[in-house]
C-alpha angles and dihedrals in degrees: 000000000000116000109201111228111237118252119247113251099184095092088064099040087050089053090056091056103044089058091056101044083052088052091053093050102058090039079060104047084047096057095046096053085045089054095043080043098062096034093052082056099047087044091049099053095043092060106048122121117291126238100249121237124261110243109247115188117237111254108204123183123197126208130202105224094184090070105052115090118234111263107260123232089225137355098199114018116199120279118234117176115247119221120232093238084050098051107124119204089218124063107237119248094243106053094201100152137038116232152158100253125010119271134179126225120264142160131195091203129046116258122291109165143008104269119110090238137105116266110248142152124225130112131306121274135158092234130061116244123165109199143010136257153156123259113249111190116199122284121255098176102054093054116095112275128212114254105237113240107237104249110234119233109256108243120239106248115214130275107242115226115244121249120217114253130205125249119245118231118258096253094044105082117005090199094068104067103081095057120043125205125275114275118251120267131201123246098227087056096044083059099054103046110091117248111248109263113258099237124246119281108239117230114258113246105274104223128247107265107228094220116219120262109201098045113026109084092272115159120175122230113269134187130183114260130200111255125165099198132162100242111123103176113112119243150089109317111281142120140222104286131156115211117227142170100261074050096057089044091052089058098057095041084049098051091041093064093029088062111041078051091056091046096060102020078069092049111050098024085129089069096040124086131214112274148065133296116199108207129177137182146149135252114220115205082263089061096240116137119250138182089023122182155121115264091183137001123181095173124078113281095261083069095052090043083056091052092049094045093048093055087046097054102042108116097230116198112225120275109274092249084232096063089047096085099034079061131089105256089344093293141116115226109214118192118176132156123216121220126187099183129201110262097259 
């Protein structure tokens, strides 16, 4: 029995292969001319020649530094009123506040916070105040009074003696007849009847005296506030304050207005409600107020008219010449709240 041979299949499958391998070939070399294409092209644009650049001449400045004044920490520092048993012949070495007379900086209690300001405990309040102390209004009293003039009895004038008048005839005046005309008296009589007595002259209204307010014993009521501050030298509560003469000038102009308010604010506090009135006006070089009025008022409007009329009536010294020209148009902003607390 004759067994076929089987016939050989690798020619065909070589040929398979061959073919593929050639495909891949030319996918390849097309990809790779594609790939040089594309980098000739981005090499070709990126160095060509660069735009020159327009010749722009050099600007230099110069400054003269020896003629610019150091920056300053602060033009104006904040004003805080100095007390007389606090006034220290030396001006401290850190000039941090404004004020009417030199102080130096103490603490009765160690440091406790940042601020530049004596440790101390009291209530909380949105002001500073370092001590306390009772309010003392001017003294009236104590001021030169007018001697009064002694009034002169007013002396009796004369009765004059009745003359006899005719009586008009009955057709003349109708209104006359009702009422007929006074009977006759006799002279004699007329002499010895009293002449009514003038009655007494009333005293005119003495007018209400306005009291001085720089010079006349006033202190402004004061209570101890909280304050957690970084001062560590012992003594009674201040801070470092030189005292200059726009400082001396605030606290007039201060104690002018502080004392016509406590005046009235005493005498109509059953009017006035608890809160705080802002108030804000300008002092001209006469010492007459300008630009008044109230930014903010939380209390009812009896409280605000006191304010007003406390700036009104303060009797303001003229502005020191020297001060005019240090101050902003000649003028002297003023900017106080007034607070009426609970009693608590």
């Amino acid at each position: 029995m004759l067994i076929p041979k089987a016939t050989d299949a690798t020619p065909p499958m070589n040929e398979k292969r061959e073919r593929r391998k050639l495909w891949l070939a030319i996918i390849a070399s097309l990809f790779l001319h594609v790939v040089v294409a594309l980098s000739l092209a981005a090499f070709n644009s990126s160095s060509g020649p660069l735009p020159a650049e327009e010749d722009t001449p050099v600007e230099l400045t110069m400054i003269d530094l020896s003629a610019t004044p150091p920056p300053s920490a602060s033009v104006n520092p904040p004003f805080v009123a100095t007390d007389p048993a606090k006034e220290s012949p030396q001006e401290p070495k850190q000039k941090t506040f404004e004020s009417n007379a030199n102080s130096l900086a103490a603490s009765n209690v160690p440091a406790s916070g940042d601020l530049p300001l004596p440790s101390q405990e009291g209530k909380d309040r949105p002001f500073v105040q370092m001590e306390t102390q009772e309010l003392a209004l001017p003294s009236v009293a104590a001021q030169a009074q007018p001697t009064p003039r002694p009034t002169p009895k007013p002396t009796p004038a004369p009765t004059p003696k009745p003359e006899p008048s005719a009586t008009p005839e009955p057709e003349q005046f109708a209104m006359l007849k009702a009422t007929p005309p006074p009977p006759l008296r006799d002279p004699a009589e007329a002499e010895a009847t009293p002449p009514p007595e003038a009655a007494t002259p009333t005293a005119p209204p003495v007018a209400r005296p306005i009291p001085d307010s720089a010079a006349s014993g006033f202190q402004p009521q004061k209570q101890e506030t909280r304050i957690r501050g970084r001062i560590t030298n012992r003594g009674p509560s201040s801070v470092d304050a030189v005292g200059t003469p726009l400082g001396k000038y605030q606290k007039q102009v201060s104690d002018a207005i502080g004392a016509r308010w406590y005046y009235y604010t005493k005498q109509k506090m059953d009017l006035v409600t608890i809160g705080t009135a802002h108030v804000a006006a300008e002092v001209d070089p006469d010492g007459k107020l300008r630009n008044l009025r109230v930014l903010s008022n939380n209390a009812n409007e009896a409280f605000a008219n006191v304010c007003l009329q406390s700036f009104q009536e303060a009797k303001i010294p003229p502005i020191p010449p020297d001060l005019i020209a240090t101050l902003p148009g000649g003028k002297l902003p003023v900017d106080i709240s007034f607070t009426i607390f609970a009693n608590r």
